[in-house]
C-alpha positions as CSV (number, residue, x, y, z in Angstrom):
1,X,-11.1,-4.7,0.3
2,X,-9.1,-2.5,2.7
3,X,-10.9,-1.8,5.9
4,X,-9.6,0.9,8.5
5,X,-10.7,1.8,12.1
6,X,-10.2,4.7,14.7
7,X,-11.1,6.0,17.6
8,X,-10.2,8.6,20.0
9,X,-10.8,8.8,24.3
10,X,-10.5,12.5,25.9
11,X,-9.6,11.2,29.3
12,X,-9.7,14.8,30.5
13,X,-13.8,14.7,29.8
14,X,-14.3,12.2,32.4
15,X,-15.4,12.1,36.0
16,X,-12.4,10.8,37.5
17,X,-10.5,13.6,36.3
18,X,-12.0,16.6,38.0
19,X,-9.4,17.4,40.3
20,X,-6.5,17.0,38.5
21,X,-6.1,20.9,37.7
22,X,-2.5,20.8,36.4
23,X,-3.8,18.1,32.9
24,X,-5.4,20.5,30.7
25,X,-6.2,17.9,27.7
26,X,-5.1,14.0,27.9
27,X,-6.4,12.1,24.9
28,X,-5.5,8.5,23.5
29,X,-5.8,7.6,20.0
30,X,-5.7,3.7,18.0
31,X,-6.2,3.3,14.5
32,X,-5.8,0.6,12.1
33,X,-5.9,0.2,8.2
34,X,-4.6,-1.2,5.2
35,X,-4.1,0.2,1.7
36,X,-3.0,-1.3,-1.4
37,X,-0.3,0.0,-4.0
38,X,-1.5,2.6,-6.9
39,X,2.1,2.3,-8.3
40,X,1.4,-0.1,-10.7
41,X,0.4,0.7,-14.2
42,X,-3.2,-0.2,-15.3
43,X,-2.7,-4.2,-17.0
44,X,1.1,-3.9,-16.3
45,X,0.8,-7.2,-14.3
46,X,-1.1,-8.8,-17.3
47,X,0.5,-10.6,-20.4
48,X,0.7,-8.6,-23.5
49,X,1.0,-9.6,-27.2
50,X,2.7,-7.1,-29.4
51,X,1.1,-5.0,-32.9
52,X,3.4,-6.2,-35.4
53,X,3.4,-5.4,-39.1
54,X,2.8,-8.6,-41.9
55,X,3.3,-8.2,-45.9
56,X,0.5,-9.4,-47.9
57,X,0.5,-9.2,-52.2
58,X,3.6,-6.7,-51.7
59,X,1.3,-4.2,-48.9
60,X,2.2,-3.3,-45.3
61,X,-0.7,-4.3,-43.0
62,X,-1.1,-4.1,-38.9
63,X,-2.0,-7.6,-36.8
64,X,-1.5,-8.6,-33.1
65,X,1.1,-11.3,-33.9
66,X,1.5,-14.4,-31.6
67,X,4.5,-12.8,-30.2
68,X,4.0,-12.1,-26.3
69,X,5.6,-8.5,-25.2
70,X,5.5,-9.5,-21.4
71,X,4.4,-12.0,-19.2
72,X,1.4,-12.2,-16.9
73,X,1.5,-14.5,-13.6
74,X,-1.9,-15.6,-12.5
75,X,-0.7,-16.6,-9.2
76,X,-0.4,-12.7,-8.4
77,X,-1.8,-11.0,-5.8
78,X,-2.8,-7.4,-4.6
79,X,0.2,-6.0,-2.7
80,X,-1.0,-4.4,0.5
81,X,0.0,-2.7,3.5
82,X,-1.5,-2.5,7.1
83,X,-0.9,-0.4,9.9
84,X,-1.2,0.4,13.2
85,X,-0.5,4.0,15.2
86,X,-0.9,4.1,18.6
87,X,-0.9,7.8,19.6
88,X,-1.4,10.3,22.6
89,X,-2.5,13.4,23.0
90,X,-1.7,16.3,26.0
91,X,-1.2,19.6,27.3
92,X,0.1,20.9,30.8
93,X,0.2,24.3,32.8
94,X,-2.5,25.9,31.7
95,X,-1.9,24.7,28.4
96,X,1.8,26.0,28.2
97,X,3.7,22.8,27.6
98,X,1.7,20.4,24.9
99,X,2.6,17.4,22.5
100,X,1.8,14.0,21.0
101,X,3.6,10.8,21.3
102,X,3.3,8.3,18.6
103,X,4.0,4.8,18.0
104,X,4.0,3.4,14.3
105,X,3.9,-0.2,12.8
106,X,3.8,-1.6,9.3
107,X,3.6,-4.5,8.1
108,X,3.9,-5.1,4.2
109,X,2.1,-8.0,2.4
110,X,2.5,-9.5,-0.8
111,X,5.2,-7.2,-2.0
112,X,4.9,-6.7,-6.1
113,X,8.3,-7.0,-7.0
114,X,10.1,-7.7,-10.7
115,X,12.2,-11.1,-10.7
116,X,14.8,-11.9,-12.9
117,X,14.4,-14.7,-15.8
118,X,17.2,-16.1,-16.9
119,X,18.4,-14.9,-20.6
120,X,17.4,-18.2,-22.2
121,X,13.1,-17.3,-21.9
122,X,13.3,-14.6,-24.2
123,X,12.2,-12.0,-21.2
124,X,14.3,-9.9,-18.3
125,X,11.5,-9.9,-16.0
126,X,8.0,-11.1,-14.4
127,X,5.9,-9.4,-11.9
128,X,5.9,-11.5,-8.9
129,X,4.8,-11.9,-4.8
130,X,7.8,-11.3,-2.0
131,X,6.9,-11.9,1.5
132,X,4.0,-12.8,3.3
């Protein structure tokens, strides 16, 4: 599940700011989500046996073999990212001079990243958690 929230004041809609002729538009904006990462193929993070080709009575036929093609890690989890933007909003003299500040932050989770096996397991790589 990634959730997200916003919202959005327009402190130039309220009472106390009346009088204050030279603000044309003052707004402040929050918002917070997460998302996961699409980059990964569908079952790449799974193990995999391979189609291999067997000789029966002097014939060529197809069988998954026992022979694994990658490695799955069931420890793995969903890689995801949450952030938070802190923004505001304005415009001054009559609406002459306008612009928006923004502040960012992210914060990455459970990176998906490939680590190295050594030679002697028969594989390069496995698909494993980095961070927290």
């Amino acid at each position: 599940m990634f959730p997200s929230v916003s919202a959005n004041w327009n402190v130039t809609n309220e009472k106390f700011m009346d009088n204050v002729s030279y603000l044309n538009n003052l707004a402040l904006r929050v918002s917070y989500g997460s998302n996961g990462n699409q980059a990964i193929a569908p079952y790449g993070t799974l193990a995999r046996i391979t189609n291999g080709r067997y000789y029966y009575q002097g014939g060529a036929s197809y069988a998954f073999t026992e022979q694994v093609s990658s490695l799955g890690n069931d420890d793995l989890k969903w890689e995801s990212v949450a952030g938070l933007n802190l923004g505001l909003d304005f415009s001054v003299l009559n609406k002459r001079v306008s612009g928006s500040v923004d502040w960012y932050s992210k914060h990455t989770k459970n990176l998906i990243f490939p680590l190295s096996l050594p030679s002697t397991s028969g594989f390069t790589t496995i698909s494993s958690n980095l961070g927290m």
